[in-house]
C-alpha positions, 0 to 999 in steps of 0.5 A, a space after each residue: 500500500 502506498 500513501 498520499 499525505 496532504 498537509 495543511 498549515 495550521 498556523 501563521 507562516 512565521 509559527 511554522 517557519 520556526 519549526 521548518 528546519 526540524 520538519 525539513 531534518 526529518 523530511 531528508 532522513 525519511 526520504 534517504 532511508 526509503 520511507 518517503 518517495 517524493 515530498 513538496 509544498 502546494 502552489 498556494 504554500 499553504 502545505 505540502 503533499 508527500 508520497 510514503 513508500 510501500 508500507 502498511 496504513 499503520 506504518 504511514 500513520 506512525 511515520 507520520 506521526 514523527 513529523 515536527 509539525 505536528 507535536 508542534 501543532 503547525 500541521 495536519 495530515 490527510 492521507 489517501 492509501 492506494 495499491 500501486 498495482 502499476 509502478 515504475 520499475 524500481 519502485 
């Protein structure tokens, strides 16, 4: 199963600008150990949408979790699962 998540800021932009650089740290070392396969804010820099690889809903959902923005309450999440019944080779 693969997961979209969607974000939505929660707080003004200069809230969530001050806990960008630790949800940038944790977004690097998720996509350099595998868990997160691509990640980017919207158009609108009003959230971002990010691609969780291969895992269970509860695995998407825990890994998530681990996010700094949402202990900081900067963000949530909106997450849509699906197959991946048709994938690039290597994924």
């Amino acid at each position: 199963m693969f997961h979209v998540f969607t974000s939505t800021y929660l707080q003004p932009a200069d809230v969530v600008d001050q806990t960008r650089p630790a949800h940038l740290e944790w977004v690097t070392a998720e996509v350099e150990a595998g868990r997160i396969i691509l990640a980017g804010r919207v158009e609108s820099g009003q959230g971002a949408v990010l691609i969780a690889s291969d895992m269970t809903v509860e695995e998407a959902d825990a890994l998530i979790a681990t996010d700094p923005y949402i202990p900081a309450g900067a963000a949530r999440y909106d997450r849509v699962s699906f197959n991946g019944a048709f994938r690039a080779p290597g994924l």
